[in-house]
PDB file with one MODEL, atoms N, CA, C and O in Angstrom:
MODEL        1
ATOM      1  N   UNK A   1      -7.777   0.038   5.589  1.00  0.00           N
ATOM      2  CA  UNK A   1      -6.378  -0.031   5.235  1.00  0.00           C
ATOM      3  C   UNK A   1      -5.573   0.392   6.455  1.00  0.00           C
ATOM      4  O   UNK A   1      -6.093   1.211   7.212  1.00  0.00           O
ATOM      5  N   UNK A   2      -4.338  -0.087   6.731  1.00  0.00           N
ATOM      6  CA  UNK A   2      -3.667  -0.325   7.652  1.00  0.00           C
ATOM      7  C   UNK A   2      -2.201  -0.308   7.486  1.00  0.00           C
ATOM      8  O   UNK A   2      -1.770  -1.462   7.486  1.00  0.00           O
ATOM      9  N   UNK A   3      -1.030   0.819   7.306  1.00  0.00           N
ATOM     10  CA  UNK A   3       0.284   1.016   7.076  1.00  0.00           C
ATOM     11  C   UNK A   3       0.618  -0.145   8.287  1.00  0.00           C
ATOM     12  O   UNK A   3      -0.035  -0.070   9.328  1.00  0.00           O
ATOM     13  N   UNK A   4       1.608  -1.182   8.138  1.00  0.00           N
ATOM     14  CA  UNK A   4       2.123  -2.202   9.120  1.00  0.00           C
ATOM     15  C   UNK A   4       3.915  -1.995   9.028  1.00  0.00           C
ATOM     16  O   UNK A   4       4.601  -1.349   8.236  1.00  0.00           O
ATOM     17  N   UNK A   5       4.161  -2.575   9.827  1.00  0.00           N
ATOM     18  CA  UNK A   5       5.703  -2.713   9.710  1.00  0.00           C
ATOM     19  C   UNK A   5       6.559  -3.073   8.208  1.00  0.00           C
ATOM     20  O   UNK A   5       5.992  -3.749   7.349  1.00  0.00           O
ATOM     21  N   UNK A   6       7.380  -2.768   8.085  1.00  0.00           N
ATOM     22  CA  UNK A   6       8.203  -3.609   7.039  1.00  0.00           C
ATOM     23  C   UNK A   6       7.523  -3.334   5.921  1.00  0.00           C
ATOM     24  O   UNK A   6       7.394  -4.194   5.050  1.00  0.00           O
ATOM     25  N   UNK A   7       7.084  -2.298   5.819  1.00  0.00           N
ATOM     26  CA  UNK A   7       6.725  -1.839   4.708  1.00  0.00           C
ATOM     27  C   UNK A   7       5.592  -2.271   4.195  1.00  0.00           C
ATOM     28  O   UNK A   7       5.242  -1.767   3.127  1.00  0.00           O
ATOM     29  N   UNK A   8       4.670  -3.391   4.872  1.00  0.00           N
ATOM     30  CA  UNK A   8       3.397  -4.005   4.650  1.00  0.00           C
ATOM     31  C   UNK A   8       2.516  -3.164   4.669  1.00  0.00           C
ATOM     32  O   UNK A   8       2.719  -2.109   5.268  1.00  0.00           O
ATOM     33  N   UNK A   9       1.269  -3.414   3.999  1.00  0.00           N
ATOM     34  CA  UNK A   9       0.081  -2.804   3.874  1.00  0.00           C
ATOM     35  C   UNK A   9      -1.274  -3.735   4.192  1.00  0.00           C
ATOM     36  O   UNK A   9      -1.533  -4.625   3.383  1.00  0.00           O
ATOM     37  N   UNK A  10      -2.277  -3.520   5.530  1.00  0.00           N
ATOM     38  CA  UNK A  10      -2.954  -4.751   5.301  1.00  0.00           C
ATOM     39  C   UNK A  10      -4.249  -3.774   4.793  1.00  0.00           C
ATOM     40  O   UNK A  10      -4.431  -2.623   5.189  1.00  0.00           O
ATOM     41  N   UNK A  11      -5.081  -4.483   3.849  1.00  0.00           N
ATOM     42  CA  UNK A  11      -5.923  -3.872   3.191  1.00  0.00           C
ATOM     43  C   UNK A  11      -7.404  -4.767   3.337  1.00  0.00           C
ATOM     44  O   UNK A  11      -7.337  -5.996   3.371  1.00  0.00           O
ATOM     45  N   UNK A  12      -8.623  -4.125   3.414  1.00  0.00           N
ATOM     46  CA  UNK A  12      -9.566  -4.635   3.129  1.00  0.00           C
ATOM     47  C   UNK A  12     -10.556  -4.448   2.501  1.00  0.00           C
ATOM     48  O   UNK A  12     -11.474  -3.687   2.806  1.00  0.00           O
ATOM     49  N   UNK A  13     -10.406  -5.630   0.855  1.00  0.00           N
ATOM     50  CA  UNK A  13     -10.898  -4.694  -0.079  1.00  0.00           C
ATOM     51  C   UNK A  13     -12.757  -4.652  -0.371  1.00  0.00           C
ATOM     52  O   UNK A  13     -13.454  -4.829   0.628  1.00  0.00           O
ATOM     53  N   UNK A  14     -13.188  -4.510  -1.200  1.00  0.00           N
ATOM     54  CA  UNK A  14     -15.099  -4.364  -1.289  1.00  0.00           C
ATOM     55  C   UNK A  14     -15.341  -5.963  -1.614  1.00  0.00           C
ATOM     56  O   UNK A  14     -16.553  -6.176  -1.665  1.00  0.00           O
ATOM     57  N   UNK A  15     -14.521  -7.213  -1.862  1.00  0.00           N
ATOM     58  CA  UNK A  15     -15.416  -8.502  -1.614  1.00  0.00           C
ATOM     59  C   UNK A  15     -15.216  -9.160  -0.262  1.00  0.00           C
ATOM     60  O   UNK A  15     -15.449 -10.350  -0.053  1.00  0.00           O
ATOM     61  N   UNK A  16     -14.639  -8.054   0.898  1.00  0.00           N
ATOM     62  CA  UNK A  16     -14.790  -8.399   1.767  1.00  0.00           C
ATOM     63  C   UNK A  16     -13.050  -9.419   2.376  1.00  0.00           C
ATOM     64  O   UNK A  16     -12.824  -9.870   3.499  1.00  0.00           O
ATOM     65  N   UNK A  17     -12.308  -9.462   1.351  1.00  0.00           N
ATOM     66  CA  UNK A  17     -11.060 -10.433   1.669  1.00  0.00           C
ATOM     67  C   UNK A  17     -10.412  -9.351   2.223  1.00  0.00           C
ATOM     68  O   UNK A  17     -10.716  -8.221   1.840  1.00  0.00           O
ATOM     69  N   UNK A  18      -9.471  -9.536   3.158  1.00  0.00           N
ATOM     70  CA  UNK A  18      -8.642  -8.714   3.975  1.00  0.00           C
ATOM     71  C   UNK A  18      -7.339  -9.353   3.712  1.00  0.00           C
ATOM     72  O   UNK A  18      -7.049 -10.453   4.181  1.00  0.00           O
ATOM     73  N   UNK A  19      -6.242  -8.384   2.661  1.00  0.00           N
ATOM     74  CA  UNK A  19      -4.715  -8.712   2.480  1.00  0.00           C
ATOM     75  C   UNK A  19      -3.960  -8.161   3.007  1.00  0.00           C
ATOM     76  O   UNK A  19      -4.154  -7.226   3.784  1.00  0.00           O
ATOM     77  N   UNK A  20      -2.471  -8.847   2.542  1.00  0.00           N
ATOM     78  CA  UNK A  20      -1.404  -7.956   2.877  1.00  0.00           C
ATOM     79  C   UNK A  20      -0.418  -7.932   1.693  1.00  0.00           C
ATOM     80  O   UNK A  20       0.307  -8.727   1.095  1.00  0.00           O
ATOM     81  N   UNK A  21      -0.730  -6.705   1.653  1.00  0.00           N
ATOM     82  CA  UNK A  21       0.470  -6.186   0.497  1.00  0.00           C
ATOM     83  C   UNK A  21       1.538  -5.230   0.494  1.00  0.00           C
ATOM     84  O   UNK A  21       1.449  -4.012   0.654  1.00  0.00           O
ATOM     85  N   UNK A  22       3.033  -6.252   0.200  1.00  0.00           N
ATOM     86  CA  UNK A  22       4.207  -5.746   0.338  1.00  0.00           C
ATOM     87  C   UNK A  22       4.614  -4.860  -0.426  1.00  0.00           C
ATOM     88  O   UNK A  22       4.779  -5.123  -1.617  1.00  0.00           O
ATOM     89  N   UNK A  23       4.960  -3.159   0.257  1.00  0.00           N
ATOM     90  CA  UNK A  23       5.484  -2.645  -0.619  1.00  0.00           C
ATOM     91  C   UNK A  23       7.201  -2.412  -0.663  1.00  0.00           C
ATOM     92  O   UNK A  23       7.700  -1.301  -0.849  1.00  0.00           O
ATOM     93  N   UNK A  24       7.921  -3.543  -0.479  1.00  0.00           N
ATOM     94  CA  UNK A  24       8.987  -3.459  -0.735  1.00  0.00           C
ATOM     95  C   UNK A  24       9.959  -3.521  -2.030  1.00  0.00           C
ATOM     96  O   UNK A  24      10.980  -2.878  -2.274  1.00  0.00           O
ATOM     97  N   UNK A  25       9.343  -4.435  -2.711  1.00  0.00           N
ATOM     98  CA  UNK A  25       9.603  -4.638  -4.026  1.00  0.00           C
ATOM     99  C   UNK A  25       9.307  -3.368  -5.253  1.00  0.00           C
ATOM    100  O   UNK A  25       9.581  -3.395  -6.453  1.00  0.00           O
ATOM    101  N   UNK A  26       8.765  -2.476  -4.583  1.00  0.00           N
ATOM    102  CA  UNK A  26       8.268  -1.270  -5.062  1.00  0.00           C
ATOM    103  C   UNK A  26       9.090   0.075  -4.789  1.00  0.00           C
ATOM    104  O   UNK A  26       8.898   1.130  -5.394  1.00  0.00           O
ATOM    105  N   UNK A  27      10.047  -0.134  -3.770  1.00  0.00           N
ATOM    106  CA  UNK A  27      10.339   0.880  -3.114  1.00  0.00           C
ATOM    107  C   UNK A  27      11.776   1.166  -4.242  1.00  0.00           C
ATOM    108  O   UNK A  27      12.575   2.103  -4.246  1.00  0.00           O
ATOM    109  N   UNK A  28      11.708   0.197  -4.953  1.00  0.00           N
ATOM    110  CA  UNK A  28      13.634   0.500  -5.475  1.00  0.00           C
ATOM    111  C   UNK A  28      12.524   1.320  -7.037  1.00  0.00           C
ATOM    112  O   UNK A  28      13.382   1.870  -7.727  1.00  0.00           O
ATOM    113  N   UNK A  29      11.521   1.485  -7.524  1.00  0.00           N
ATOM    114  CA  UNK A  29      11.260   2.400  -8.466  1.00  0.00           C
ATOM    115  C   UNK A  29      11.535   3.873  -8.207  1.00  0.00           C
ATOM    116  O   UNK A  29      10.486   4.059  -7.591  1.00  0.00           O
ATOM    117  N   UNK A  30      12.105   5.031  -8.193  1.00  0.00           N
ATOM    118  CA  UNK A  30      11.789   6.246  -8.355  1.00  0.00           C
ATOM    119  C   UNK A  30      10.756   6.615  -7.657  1.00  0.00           C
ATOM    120  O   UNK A  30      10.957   6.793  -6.455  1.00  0.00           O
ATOM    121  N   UNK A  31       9.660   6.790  -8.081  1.00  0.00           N
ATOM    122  CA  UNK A  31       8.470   7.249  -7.820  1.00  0.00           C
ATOM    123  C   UNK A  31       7.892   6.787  -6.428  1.00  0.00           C
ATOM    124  O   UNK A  31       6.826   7.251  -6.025  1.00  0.00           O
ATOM    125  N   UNK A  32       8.556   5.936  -5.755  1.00  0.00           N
ATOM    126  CA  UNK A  32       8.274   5.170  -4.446  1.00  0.00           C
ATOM    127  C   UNK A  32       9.357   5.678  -3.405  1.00  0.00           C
ATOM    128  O   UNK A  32       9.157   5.966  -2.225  1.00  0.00           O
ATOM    129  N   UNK A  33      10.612   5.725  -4.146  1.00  0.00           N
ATOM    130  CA  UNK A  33      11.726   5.907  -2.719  1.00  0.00           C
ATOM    131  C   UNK A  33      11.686   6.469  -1.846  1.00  0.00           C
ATOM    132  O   UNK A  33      12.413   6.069  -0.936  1.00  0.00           O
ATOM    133  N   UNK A  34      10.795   7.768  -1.574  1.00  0.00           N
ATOM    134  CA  UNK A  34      10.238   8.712  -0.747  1.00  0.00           C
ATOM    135  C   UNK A  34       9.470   8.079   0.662  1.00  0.00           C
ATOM    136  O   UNK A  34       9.457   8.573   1.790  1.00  0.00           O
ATOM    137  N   UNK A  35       8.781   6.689   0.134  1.00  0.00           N
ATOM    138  CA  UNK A  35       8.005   5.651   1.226  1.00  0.00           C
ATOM    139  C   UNK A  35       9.227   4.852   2.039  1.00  0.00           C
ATOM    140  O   UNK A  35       8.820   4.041   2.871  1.00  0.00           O
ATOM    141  N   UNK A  36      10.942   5.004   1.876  1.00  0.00           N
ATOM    142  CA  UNK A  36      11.687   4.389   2.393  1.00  0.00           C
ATOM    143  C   UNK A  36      12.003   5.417   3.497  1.00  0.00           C
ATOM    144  O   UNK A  36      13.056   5.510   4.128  1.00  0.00           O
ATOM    145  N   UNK A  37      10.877   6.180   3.612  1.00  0.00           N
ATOM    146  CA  UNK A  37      11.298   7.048   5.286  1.00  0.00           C
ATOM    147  C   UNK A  37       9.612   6.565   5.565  1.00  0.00           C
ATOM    148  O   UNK A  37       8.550   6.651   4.948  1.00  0.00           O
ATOM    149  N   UNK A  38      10.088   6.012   6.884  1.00  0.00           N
ATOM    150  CA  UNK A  38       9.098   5.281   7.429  1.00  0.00           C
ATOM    151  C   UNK A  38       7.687   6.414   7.702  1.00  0.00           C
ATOM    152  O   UNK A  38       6.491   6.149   7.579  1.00  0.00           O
ATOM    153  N   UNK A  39       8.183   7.423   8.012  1.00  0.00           N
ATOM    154  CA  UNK A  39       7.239   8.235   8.669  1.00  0.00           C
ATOM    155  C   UNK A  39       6.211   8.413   7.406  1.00  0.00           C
ATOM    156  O   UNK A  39       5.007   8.173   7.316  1.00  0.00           O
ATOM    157  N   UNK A  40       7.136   8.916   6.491  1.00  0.00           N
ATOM    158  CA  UNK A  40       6.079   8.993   5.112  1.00  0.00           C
ATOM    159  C   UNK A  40       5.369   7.507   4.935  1.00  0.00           C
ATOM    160  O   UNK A  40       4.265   7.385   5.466  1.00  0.00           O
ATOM    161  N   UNK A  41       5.691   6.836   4.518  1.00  0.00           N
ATOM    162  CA  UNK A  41       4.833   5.407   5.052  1.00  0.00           C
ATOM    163  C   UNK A  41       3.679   4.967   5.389  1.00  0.00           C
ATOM    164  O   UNK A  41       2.732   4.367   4.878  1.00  0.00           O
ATOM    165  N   UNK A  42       4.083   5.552   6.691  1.00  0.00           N
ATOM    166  CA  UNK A  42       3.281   5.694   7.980  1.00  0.00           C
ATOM    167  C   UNK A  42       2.053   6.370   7.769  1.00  0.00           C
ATOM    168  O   UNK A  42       1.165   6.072   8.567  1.00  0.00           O
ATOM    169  N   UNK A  43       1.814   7.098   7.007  1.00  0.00           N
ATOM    170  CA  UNK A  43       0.782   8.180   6.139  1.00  0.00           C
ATOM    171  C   UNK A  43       0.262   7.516   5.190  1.00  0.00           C
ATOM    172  O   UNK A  43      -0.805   8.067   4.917  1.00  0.00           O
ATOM    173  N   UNK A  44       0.383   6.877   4.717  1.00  0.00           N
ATOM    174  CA  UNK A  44      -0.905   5.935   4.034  1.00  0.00           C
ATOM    175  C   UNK A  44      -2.449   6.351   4.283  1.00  0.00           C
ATOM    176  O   UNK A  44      -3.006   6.616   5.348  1.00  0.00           O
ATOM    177  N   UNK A  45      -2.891   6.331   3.158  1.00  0.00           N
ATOM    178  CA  UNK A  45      -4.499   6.465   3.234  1.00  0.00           C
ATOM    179  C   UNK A  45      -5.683   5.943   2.202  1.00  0.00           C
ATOM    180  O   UNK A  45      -5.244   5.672   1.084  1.00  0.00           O
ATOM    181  N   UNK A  46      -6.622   5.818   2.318  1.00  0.00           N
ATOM    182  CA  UNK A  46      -7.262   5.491   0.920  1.00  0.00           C
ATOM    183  C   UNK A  46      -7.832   6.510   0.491  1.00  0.00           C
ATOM    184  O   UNK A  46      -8.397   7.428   1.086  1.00  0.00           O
ATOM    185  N   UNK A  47      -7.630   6.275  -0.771  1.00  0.00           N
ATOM    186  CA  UNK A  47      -8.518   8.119  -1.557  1.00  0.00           C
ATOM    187  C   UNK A  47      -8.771   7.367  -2.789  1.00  0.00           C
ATOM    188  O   UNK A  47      -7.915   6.771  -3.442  1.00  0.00           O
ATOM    189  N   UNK A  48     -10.368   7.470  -3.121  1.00  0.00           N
ATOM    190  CA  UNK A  48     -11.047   7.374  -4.145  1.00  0.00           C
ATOM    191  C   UNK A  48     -10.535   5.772  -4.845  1.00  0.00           C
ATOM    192  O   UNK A  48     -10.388   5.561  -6.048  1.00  0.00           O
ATOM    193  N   UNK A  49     -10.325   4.768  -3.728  1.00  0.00           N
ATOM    194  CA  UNK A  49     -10.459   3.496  -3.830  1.00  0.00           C
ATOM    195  C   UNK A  49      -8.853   2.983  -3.855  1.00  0.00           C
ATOM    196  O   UNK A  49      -8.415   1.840  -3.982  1.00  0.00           O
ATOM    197  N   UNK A  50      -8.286   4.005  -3.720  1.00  0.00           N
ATOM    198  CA  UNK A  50      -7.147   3.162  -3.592  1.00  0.00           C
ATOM    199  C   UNK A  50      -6.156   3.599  -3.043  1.00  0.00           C
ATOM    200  O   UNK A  50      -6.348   4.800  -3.233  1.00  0.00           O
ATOM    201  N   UNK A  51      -4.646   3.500  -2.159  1.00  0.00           N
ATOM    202  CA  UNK A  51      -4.043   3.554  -0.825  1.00  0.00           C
ATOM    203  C   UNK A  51      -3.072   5.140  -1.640  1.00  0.00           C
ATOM    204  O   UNK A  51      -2.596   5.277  -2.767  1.00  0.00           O
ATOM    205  N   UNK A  52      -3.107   5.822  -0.774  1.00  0.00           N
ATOM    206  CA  UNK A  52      -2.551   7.143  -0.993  1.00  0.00           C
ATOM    207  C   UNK A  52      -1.593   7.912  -0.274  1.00  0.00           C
ATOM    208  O   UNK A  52      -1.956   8.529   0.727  1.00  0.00           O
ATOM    209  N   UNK A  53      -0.366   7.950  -0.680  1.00  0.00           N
ATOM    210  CA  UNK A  53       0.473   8.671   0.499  1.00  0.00           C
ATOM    211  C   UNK A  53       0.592  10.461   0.495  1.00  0.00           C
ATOM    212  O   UNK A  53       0.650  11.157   1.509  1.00  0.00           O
ATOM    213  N   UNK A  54       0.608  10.880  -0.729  1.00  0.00           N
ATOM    214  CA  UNK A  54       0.712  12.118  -0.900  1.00  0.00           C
ATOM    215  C   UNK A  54       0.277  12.225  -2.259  1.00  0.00           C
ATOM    216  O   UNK A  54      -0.029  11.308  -3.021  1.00  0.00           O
ATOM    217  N   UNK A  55       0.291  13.771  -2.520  1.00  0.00           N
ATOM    218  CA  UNK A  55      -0.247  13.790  -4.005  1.00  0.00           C
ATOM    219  C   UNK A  55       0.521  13.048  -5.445  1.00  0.00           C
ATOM    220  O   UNK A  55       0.195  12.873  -6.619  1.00  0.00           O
ATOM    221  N   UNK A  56       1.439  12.815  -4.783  1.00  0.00           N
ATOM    222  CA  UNK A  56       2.689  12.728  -5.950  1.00  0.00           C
ATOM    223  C   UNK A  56       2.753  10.749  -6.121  1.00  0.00           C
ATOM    224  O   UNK A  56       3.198  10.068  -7.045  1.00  0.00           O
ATOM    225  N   UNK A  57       2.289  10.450  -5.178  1.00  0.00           N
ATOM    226  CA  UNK A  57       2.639   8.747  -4.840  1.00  0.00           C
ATOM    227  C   UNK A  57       1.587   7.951  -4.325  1.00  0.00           C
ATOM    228  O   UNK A  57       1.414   7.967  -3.106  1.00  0.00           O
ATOM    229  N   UNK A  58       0.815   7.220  -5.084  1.00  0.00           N
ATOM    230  CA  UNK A  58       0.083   6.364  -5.061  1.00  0.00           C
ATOM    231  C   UNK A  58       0.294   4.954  -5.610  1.00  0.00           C
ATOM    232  O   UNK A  58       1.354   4.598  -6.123  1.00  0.00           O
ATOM    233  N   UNK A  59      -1.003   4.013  -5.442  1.00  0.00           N
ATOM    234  CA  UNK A  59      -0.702   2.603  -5.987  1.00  0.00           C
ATOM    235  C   UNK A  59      -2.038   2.169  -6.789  1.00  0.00           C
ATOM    236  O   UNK A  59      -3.116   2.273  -6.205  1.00  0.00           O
ATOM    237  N   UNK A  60      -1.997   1.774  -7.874  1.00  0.00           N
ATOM    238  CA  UNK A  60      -2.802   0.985  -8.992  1.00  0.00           C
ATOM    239  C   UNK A  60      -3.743   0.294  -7.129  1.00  0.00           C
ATOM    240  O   UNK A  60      -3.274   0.127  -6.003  1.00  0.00           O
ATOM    241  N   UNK A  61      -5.226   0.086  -7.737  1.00  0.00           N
ATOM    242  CA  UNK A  61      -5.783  -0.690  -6.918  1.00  0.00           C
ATOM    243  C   UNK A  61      -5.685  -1.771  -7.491  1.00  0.00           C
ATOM    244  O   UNK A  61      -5.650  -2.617  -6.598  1.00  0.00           O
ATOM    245  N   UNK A  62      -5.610  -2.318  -8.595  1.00  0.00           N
ATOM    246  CA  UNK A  62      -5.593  -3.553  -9.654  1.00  0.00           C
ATOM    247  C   UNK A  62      -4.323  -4.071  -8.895  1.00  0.00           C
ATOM    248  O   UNK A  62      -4.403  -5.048  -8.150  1.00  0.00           O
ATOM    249  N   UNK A  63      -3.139  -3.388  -9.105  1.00  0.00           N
ATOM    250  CA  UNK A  63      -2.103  -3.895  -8.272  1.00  0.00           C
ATOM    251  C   UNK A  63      -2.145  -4.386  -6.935  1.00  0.00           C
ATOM    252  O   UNK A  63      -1.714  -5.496  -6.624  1.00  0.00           O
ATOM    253  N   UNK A  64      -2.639  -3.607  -6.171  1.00  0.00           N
ATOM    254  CA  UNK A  64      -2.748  -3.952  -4.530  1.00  0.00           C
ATOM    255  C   UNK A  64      -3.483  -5.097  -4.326  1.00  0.00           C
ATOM    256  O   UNK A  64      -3.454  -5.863  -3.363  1.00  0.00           O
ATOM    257  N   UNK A  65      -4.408  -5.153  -5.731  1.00  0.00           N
ATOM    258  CA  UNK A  65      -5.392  -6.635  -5.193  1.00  0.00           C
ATOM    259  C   UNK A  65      -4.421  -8.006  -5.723  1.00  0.00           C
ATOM    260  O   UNK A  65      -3.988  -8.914  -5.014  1.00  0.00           O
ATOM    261  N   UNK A  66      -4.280  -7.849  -6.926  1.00  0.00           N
ATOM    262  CA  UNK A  66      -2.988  -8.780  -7.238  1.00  0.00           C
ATOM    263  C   UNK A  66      -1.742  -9.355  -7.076  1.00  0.00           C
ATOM    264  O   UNK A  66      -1.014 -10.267  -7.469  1.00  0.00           O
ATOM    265  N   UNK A  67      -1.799  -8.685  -6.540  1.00  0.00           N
ATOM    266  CA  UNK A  67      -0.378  -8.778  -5.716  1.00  0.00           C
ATOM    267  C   UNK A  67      -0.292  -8.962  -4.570  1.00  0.00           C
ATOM    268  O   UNK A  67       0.900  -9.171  -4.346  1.00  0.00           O
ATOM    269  N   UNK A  68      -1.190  -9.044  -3.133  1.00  0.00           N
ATOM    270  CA  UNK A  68      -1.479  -8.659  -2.366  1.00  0.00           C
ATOM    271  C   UNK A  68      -1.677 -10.503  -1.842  1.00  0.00           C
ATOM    272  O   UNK A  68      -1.755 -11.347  -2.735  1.00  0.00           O
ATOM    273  N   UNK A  69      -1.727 -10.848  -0.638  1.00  0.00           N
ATOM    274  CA  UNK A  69      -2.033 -12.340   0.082  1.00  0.00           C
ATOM    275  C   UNK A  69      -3.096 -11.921   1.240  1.00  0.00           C
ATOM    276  O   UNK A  69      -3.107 -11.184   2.226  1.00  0.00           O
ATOM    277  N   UNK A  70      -4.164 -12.986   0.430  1.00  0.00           N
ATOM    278  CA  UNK A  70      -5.341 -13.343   1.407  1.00  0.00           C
ATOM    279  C   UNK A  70      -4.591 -13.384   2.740  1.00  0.00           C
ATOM    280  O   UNK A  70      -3.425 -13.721   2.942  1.00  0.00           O
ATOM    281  N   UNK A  71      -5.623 -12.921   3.694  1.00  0.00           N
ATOM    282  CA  UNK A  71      -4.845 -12.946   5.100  1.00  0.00           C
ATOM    283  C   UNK A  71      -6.367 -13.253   6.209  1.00  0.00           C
ATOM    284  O   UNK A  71      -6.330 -13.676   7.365  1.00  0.00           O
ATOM    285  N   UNK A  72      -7.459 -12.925   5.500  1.00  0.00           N
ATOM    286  CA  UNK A  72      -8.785 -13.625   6.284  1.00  0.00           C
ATOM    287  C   UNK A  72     -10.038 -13.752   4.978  1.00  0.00           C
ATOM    288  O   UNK A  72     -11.145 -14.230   5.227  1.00  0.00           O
TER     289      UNK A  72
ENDMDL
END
């Protein structure tokens, strides 16, 4: 997993497809607005299968795969 510009996320998940998933459309919920300071962002991680910024703010992995565009 890979924090990118513009709020992108490129991810590569266990069948091996490598996406990119936008979290912009996400950012106007509450629970996200905190990721509209880049630096926090920027902190992205994976924890226990799925992309993690802090304790408080995470993302569904079901989501990230669904939502997300083949990219290789």
């Amino acid at each position: 997993m890979e924090p990118l510009e513009n709020f992108m996320l490129k991810i590569k998940f266990t069948d091996n497809s490598v996406r990119e998933f936008d979290m912009k459309p996400f950012l106007k919920y509450p629970v996200f607005e905190p990721l509209k300071e880049n630096a926090l962002f920027q902190q992205a991680s994976v924890f226990l299968g799925t992309v993690k910024w802090n304790d408080d703010i995470d993302m569904s992995p079901d989501t990230l795969y669904l939502q997300s565009k083949i990219i290789v």
